[in-house]
C-alpha positions as CSV (number, residue, x, y, z in Angstrom):
1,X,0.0,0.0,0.0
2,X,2.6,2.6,1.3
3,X,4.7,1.5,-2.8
4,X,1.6,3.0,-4.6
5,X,1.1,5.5,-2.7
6,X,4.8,6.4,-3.5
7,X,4.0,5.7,-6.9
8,X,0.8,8.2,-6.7
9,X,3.1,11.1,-5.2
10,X,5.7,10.8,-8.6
11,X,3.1,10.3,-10.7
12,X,1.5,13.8,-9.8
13,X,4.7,15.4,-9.3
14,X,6.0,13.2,-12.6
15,X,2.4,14.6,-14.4
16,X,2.2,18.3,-13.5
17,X,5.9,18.8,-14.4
18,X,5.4,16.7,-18.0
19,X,2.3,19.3,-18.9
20,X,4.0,21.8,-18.2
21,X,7.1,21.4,-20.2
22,X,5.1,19.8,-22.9
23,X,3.8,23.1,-23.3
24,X,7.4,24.8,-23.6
25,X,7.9,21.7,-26.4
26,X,5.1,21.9,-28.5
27,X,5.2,25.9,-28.8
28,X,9.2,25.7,-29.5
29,X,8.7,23.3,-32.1
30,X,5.8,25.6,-33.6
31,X,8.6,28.6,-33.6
32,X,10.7,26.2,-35.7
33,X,13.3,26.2,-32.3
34,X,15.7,23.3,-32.0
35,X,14.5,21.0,-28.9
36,X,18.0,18.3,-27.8
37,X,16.3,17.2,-25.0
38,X,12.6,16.2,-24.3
39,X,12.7,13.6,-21.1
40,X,10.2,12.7,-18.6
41,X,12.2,11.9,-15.1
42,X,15.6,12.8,-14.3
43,X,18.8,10.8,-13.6
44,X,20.5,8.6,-16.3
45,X,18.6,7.2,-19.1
46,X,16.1,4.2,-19.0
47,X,14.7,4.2,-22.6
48,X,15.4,6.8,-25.8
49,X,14.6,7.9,-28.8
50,X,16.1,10.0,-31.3
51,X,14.0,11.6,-33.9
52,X,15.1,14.2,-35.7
53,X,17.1,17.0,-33.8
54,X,15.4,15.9,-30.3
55,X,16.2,12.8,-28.0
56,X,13.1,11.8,-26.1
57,X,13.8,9.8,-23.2
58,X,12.7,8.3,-19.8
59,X,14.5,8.4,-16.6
60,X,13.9,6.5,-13.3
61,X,13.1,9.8,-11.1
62,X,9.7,10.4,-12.2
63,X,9.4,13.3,-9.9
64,X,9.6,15.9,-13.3
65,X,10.7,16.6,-16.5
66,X,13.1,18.8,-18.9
67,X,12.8,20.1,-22.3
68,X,16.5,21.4,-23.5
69,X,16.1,23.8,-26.3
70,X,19.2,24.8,-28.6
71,X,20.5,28.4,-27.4
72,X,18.6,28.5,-24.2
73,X,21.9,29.5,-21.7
74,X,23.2,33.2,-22.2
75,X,26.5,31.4,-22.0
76,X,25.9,29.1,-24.6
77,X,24.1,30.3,-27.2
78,X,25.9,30.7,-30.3
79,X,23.7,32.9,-32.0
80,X,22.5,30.5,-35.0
81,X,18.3,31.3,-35.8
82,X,17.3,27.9,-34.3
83,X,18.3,28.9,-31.2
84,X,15.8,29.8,-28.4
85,X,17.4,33.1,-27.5
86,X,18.2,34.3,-31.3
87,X,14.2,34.2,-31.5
88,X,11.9,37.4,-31.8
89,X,10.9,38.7,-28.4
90,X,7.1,37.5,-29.1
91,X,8.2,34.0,-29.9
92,X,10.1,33.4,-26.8
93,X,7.6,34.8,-25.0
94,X,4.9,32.8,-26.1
95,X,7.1,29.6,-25.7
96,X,7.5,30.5,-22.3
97,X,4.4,31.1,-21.7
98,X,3.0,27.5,-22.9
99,X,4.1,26.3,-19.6
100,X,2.2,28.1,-17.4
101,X,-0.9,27.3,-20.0
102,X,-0.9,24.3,-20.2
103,X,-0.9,23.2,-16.5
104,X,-4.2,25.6,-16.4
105,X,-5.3,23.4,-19.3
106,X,-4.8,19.9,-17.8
107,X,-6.3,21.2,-14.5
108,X,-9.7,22.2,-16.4
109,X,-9.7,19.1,-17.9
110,X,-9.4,17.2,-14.5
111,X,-11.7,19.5,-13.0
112,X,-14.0,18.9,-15.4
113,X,-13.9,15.4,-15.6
114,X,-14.7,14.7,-11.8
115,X,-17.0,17.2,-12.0
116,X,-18.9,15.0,-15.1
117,X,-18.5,12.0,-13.5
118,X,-18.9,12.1,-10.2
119,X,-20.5,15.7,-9.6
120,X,-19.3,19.1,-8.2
121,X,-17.1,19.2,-4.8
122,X,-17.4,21.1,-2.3
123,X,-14.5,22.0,-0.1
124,X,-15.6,20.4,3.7
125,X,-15.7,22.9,6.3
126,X,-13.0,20.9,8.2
127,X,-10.5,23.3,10.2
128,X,-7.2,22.9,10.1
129,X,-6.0,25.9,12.2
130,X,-7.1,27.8,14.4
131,X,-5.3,31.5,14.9
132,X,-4.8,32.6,18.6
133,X,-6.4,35.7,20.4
134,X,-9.4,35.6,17.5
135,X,-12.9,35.2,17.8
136,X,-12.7,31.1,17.0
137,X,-10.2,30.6,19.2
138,X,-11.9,32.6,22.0
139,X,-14.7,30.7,21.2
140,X,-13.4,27.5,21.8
141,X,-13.2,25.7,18.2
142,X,-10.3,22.9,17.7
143,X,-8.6,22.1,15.3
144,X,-10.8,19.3,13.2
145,X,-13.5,20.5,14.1
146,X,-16.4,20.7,10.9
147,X,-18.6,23.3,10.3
148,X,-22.1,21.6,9.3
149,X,-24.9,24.9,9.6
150,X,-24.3,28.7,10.0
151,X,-27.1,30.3,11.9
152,X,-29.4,27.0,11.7
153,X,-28.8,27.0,7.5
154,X,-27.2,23.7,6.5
155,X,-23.5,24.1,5.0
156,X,-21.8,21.9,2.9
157,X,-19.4,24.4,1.1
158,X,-16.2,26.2,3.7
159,X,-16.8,29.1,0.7
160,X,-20.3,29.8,1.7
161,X,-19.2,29.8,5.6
162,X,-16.7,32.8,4.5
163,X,-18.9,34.8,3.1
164,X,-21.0,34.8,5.8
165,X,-18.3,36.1,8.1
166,X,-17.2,38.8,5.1
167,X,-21.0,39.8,5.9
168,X,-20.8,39.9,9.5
169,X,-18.5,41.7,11.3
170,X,-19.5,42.7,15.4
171,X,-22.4,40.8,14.4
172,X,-23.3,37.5,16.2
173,X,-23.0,34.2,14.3
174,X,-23.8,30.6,15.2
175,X,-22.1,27.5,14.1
176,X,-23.0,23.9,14.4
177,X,-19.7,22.1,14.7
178,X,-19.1,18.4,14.6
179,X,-16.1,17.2,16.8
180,X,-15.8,13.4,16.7
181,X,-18.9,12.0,17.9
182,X,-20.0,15.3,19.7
183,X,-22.3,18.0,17.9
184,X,-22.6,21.5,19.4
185,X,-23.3,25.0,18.7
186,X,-20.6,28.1,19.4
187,X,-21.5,31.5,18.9
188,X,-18.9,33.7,17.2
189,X,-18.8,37.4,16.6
190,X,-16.7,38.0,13.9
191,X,-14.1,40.9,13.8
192,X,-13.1,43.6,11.6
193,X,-9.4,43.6,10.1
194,X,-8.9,46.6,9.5
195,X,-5.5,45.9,7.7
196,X,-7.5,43.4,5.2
197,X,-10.9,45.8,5.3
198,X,-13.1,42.2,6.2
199,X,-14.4,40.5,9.1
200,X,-12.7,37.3,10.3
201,X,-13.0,34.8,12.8
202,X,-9.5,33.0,12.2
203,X,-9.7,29.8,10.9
204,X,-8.2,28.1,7.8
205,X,-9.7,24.6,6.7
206,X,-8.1,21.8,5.9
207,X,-8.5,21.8,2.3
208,X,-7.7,17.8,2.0
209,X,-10.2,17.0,3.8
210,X,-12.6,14.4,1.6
211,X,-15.1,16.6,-0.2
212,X,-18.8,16.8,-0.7
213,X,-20.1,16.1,-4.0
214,X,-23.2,16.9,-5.9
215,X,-24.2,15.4,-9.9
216,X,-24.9,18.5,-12.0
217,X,-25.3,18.9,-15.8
218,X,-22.9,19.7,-18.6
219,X,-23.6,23.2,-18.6
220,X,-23.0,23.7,-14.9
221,X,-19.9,22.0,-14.7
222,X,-18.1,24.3,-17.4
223,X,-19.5,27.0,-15.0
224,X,-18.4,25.0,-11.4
225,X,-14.8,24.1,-13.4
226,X,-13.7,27.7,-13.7
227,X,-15.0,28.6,-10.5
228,X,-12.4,26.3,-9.5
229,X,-9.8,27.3,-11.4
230,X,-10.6,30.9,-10.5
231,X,-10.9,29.9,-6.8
232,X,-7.2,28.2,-6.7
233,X,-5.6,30.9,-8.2
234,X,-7.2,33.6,-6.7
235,X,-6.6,32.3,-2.7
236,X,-3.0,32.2,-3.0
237,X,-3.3,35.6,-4.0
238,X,-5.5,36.5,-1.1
239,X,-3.3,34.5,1.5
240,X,-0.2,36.2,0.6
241,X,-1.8,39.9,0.4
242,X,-3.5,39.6,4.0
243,X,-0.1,38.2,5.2
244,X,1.7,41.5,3.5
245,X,-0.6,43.3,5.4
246,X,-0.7,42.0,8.0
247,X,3.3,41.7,8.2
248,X,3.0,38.5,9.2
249,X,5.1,35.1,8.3
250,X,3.2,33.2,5.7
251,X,3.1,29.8,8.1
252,X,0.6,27.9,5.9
253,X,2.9,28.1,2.9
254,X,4.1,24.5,1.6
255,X,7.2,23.3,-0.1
256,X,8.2,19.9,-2.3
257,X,8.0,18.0,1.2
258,X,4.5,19.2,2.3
259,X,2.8,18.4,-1.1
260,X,4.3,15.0,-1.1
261,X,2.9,14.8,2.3
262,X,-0.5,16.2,1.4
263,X,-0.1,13.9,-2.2
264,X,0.4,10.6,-0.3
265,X,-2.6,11.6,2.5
266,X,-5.0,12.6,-0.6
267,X,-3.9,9.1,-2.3
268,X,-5.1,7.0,0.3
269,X,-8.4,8.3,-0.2
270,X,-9.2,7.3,-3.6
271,X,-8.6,8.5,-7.1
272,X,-11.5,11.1,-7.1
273,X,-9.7,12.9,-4.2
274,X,-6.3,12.3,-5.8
275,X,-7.2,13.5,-9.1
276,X,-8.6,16.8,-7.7
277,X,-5.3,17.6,-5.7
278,X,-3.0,16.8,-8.6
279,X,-5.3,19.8,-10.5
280,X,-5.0,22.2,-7.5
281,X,-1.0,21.5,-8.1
282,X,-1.1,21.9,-11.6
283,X,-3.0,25.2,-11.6
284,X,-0.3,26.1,-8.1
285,X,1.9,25.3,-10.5
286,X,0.8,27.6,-13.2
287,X,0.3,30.3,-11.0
288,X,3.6,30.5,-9.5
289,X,5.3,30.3,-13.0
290,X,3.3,33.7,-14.2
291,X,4.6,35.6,-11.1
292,X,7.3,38.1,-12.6
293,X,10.4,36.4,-10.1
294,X,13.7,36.1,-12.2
295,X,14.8,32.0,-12.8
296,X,10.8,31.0,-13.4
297,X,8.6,31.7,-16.3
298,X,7.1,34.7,-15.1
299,X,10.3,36.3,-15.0
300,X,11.8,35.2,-18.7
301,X,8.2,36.6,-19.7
302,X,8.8,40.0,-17.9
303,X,12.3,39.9,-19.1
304,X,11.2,39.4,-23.2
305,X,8.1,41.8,-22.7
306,X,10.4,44.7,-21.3
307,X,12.8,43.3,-25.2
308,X,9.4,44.1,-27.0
309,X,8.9,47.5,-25.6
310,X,12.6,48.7,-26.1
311,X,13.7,47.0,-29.1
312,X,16.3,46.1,-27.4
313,X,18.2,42.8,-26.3
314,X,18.7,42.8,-22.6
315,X,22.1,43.3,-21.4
316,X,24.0,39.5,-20.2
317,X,25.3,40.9,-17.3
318,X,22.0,42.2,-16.1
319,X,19.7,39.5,-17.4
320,X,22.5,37.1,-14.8
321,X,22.3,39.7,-12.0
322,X,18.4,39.1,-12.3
323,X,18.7,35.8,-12.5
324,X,21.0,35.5,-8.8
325,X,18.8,37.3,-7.4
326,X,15.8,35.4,-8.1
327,X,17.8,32.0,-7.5
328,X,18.1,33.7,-4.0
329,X,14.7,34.5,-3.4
330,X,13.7,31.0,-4.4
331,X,15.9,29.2,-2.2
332,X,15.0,31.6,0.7
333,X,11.5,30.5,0.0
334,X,12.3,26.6,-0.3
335,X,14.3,26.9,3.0
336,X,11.2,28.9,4.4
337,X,8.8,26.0,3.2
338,X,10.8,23.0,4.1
339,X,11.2,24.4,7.7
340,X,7.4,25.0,7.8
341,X,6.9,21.1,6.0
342,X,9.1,19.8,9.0
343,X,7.3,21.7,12.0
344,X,4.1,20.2,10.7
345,X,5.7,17.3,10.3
346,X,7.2,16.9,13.8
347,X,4.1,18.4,15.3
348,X,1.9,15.2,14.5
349,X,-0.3,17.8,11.7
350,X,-0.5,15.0,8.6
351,X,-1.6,11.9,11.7
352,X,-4.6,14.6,13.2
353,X,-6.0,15.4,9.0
354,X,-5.9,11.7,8.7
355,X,-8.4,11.5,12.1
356,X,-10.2,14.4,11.1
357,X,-10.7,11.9,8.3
């Protein structure tokens, strides 16, 4: 059991990396760009293929995958037209780009397939945290505890819950909980944030905990599949501007170690629940490669927009200045992650979400 759930983790890490630089392949191969390398996995070679200019191969660490274009190093490239970086500013931006697409692709596709055949889902009001000195906390709620009516209204969706407490700041709420075998109410005012200009009550749900799912039609589950998509990229976005403002540490952020925790949890609980994580990585994925940080995606993009505007190639030395600095920032925010991953690790987080279970 623990070997395919092993097997689960690399094939969601081994999947969402493959779309991704399937994109950068296809669109490179469009501009006429010379691909070497195409490989799914890392490490030495298991099985290739040479066809034309490009060697497609397997390799036994499925965990990702690499697409080797001709001219793609500043300190390489020779200069010759098939080379990625001889391109017009539009073409390797769009070949960049391709990345970041297609993960958002592959997840509306995923998304939309559980949605067809097994019905919409619902995130479970199951919390996963609890903030101290806020109203929830005051109140008395635990972590695992699940939210099942707000103000006698049945609740099946933790979206639903938040808008209710957007909507009712210094205003009395009541919430049936279920905690193990036990049900009871707690009443809740919620609290202004001034900083973040909404109420709160200062929870955040566990958001692998096992959905609730309802059949719809085809029409409403185009509609319900980018409400998802929209949903997963938007909250990032929210989580890191109220921790900005705020000017607080953001401790719910996960690296490689804490999806592969959160990957083999989801895997034990059926393909459904796996195949709806591995979309919320791949449109994660695709998120983080539009933001404009030197080393990933978003970056190159800024980088060949800013070409466009000046009709200018940018300058070696500055493009590899850039390009330290973001390789700084992103191991600052690897180290940041894995320390978080290994607190909740060592506090016993990943056994409780499997008893909230």
């Amino acid at each position: 059991m623990i070997i395919l759930q092993v097997i689960a983790v690399a094939v969601m890490f081994g999947f969402v990396m493959f779309i991704h630089e399937l994109g950068h392949f296809l669109i490179a191969k469009k501009m006429k760009v010379k691909v070497l390398d195409f490989s799914l996995g890392f490490g030495p070679e298991i099985i290739g293929l040479t066809k034309g200019d490009t060697r497609y191969s397997i390799r036994p660490i499925l965990f990702g995958a690499f697409v080797n274009m001709a001219g793609d190093d500043l300190d390489k490239a020779t200069g010759n037209e098939d080379e990625f970086l001889s391109q017009a500013w539009y073409k390797k931006f769009l070949i960049v780009l391709a990345g970041p697409v297609m993960n958002y692709i592959s997840a509306f596709i995923l998304f939309f397939m559980i949605i067809i055949f097994w019905g919409v889902q619902y995130q479970r009001p199951v919390v996963k945290y609890v903030e101290k000195n806020m109203p929830a906390y005051s109140a008395g709620m635990l972590s695992g505890d699940e939210i099942t009516a707000v103000n006698g209204q049945i609740i099946k969706d933790a979206r639903i819950i938040s808008k209710v407490v957007k909507e009712s700041a210094d205003k009395k709420i009541t919430l049936a909980i279920k905690r193990g075998a036990e049900f009871l109410d707690i009443d809740i005012v919620p609290v202004m944030d001034k900083k973040l200009k909404q109420s709160r009550i200062g929870i955040i749900y566990d958001i692998a905990a096992q959905p609730i799912t309802v059949k719809v039609g085809f029409k409403e589950a185009l509609s319900e599949t980018l409400k998802n998509i929209w949903y997963w990229t938007v909250t990032p976005l929210k989580y890191l501007y109220s921790k900005v403002i705020l000017m607080e540490a953001p401790s719910e952020m996960s690296g490689p170690i804490g999806i592969m925790q959160a990957a083999f949890v989801t895997a034990k609980y059926g393909f459904k629940i796996f195949l709806n994580f591995i979309a919320i990585v791949s449109v994660a994925l695709g998120f983080f490669n539009l933001l404009p940080i030197p080393l990933v995606d978003g970056g190159h993009m800024f980088f060949f927009l800013m070409e466009g505007i000046t009709k200018k190639r940018l300058n070696k030395k500055f493009m590899q200045f850039a390009n330290s600095l973001g390789f700084a920032f992103l191991i600052t925010i690897a180290v940041y992650a894995t320390y978080r991953d290994i607190v909740r690790t060592t506090s016993g987080f990943w056994k409780q979400t499997e008893q909230v279970k």
